[in-house]
C-alpha positions as CSV (number, residue, x, y, z in Angstrom):
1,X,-293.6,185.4,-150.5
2,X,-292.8,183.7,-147.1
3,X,-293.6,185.8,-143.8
4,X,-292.8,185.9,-140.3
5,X,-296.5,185.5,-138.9
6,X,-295.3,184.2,-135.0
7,X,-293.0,185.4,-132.4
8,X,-291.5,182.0,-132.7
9,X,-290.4,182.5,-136.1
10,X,-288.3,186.1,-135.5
11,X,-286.7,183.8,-132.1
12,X,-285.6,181.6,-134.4
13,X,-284.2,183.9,-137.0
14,X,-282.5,186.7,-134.8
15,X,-281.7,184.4,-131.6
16,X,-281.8,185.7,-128.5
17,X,-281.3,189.5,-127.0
18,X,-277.9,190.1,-126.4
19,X,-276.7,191.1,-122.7
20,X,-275.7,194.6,-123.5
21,X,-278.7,195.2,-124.9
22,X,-281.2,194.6,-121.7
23,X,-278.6,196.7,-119.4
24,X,-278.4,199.7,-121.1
25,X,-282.6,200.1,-120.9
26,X,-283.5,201.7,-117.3
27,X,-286.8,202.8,-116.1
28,X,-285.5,206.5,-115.2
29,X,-282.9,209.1,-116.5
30,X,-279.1,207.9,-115.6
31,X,-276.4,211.2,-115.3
32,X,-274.9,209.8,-118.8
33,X,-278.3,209.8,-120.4
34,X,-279.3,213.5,-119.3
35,X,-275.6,214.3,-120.9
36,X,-277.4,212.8,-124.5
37,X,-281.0,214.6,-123.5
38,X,-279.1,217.9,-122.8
39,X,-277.1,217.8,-126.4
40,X,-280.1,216.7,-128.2
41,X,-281.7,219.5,-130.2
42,X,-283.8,217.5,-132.4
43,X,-286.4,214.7,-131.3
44,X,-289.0,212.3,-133.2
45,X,-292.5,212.3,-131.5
46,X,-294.3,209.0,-131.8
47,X,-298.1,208.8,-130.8
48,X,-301.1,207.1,-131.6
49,X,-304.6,207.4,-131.9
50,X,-307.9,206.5,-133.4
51,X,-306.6,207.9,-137.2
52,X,-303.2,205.5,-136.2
53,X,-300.0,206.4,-136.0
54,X,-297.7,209.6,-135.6
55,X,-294.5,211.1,-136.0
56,X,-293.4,214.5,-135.7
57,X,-290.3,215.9,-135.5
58,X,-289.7,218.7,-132.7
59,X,-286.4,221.0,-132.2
60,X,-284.8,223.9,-130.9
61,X,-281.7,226.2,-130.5
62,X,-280.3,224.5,-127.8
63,X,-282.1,221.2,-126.3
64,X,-285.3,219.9,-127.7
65,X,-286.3,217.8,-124.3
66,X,-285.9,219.2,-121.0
67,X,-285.1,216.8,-117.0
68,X,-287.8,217.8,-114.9
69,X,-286.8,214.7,-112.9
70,X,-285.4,211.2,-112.9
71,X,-288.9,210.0,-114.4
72,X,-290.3,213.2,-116.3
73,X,-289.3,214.9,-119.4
74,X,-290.6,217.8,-121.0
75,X,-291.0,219.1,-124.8
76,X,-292.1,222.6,-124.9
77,X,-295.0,222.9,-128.5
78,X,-293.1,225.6,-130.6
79,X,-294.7,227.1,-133.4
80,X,-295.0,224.5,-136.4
81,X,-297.9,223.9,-138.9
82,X,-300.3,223.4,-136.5
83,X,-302.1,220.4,-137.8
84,X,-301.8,218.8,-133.6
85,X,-301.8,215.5,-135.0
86,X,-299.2,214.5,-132.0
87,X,-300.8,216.9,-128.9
88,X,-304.6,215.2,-130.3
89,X,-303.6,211.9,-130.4
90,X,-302.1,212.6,-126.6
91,X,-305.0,213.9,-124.9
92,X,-306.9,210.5,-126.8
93,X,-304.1,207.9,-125.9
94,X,-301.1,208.8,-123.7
95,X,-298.8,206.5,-124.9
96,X,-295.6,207.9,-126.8
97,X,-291.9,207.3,-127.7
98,X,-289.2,209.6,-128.4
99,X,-286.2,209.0,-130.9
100,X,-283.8,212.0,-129.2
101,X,-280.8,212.8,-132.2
102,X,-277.7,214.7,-131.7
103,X,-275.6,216.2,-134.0
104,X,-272.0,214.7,-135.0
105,X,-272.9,211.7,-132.9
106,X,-274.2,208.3,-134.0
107,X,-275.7,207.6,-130.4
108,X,-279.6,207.9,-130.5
109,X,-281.5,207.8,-127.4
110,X,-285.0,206.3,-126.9
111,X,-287.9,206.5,-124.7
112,X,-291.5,205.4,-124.3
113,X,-293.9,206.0,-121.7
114,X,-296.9,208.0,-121.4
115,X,-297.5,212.0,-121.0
116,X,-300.5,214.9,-120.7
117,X,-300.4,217.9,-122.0
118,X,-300.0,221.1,-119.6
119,X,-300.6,224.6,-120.2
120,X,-299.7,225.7,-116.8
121,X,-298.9,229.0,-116.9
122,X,-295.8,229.0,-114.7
123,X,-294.2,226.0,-116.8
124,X,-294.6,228.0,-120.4
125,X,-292.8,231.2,-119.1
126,X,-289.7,228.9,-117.6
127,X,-289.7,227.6,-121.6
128,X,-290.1,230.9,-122.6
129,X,-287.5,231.6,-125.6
130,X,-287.0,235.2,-126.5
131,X,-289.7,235.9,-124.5
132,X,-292.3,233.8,-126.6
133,X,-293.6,231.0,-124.2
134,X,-294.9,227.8,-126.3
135,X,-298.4,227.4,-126.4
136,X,-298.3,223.9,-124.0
137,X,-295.7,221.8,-123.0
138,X,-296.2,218.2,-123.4
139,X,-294.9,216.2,-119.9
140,X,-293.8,212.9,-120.3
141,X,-293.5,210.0,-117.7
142,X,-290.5,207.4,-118.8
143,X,-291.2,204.0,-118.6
144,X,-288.4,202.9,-120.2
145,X,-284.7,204.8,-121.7
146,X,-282.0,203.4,-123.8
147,X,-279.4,204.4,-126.1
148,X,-279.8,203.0,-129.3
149,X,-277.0,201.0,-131.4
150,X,-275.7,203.1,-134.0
151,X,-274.9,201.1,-136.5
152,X,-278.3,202.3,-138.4
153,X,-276.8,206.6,-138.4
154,X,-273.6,205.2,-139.2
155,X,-274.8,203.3,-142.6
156,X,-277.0,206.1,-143.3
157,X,-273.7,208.7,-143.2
158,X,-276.2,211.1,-141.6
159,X,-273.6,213.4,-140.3
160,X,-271.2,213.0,-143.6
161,X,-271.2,216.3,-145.5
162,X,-270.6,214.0,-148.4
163,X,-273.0,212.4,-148.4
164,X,-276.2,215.4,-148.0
165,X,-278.1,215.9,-150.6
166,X,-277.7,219.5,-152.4
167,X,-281.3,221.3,-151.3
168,X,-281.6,222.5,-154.9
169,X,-281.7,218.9,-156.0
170,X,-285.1,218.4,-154.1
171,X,-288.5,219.4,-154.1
172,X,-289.2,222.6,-151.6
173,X,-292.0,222.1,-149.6
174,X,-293.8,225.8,-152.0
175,X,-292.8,223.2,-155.0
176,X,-294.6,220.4,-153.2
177,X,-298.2,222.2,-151.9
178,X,-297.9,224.0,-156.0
179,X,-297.9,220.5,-157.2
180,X,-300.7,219.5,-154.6
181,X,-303.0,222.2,-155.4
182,X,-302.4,223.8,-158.6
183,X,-303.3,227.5,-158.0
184,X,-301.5,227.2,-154.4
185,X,-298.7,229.9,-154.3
186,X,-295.6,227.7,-153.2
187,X,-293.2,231.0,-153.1
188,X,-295.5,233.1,-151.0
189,X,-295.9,230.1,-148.5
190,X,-292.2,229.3,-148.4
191,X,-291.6,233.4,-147.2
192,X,-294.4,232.9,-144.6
């Protein structure tokens, strides 16, 4: 098996960074990039720590990431399974990325930067929703924003109806603890 070991070697193989590709990336929010944050009501939380690497998806109704400012975004913690894999690995190392989707769309956006965890109490009631605040809200200073190509969502068909899986097809997440721990009740935890 031959590898790519150096930098050298990927230089040579890919060439260089095309033009459009360095514009688009800015060190703050742009008015067309808070249009794609706004729309966006799904996002992919990247983190790291000392057990490596995480990735956790976060959503809501409307928008998943909230503009504080032209540097600062912020992801209110709903309720999930409260393992705090992400929100651990924060308070250990503040360095994250975000992979914002929108439905319909094929235009990703990306960020990476750094954030801290708040549980101000002013800041959970103004991400209140139906009068449950979240339990923190994780702030996040950008260091750098791009769109990302979308050639990747488009190969994938991710918004093609034709192309989604029937659920009944695959494994629910009951059928999945069940086969994990044989006397688990999968139905009980899937009504939960």
């Amino acid at each position: 098996m031959t590898l790519v070991t150096e930098i050298s070697q990927l230089e040579a193989l890919y060439g260089s960074i095309p033009e459009a590709a360095l514009i688009k990336v800015r060190d703050h929010i742009t008015h067309q990039y808070q249009r794609l944050i706004e729309a966006a009501p799904f996002v992919a939380l990247a983190t790291i720590g000392p057990q490596g690497l995480d990735c956790s998806p976060r959503g809501d109704a409307g928008q998943a990431v909230f503009v504080r400012d032209r540097k600062t975004l912020l992801i209110p913690d709903r309720p999930g399974n409260n393992r705090l894999d992400s929100l651990r690995n924060i308070v250990l190392n503040p360095q994250i990325a975000l992979l914002l989707l929108i439905p319909g769309t094929n235009t990703t956006l990306r960020v990476n930067g750094t954030a801290v965890i708040s549980i101000d109490p002013d800041l959970l009631t103004a991400h209140s929703v139906g009068g449950k605040a979240p339990r923190s809200v994780i702030i996040i200073t950008i260091q750098e924003i791009y769109f990302q190509c979308a050639k990747a969502l488009k190969r994938a068909g991710l918004w093609d109806p034709e192309r989604f899986h029937a659920a009944a097809s695959l494994p629910s997440p009951g059928e999945i603890m069940q086969e994990l721990k044989e006397d688990f009740n999968g139905r009980v935890y899937e009504t939960e």
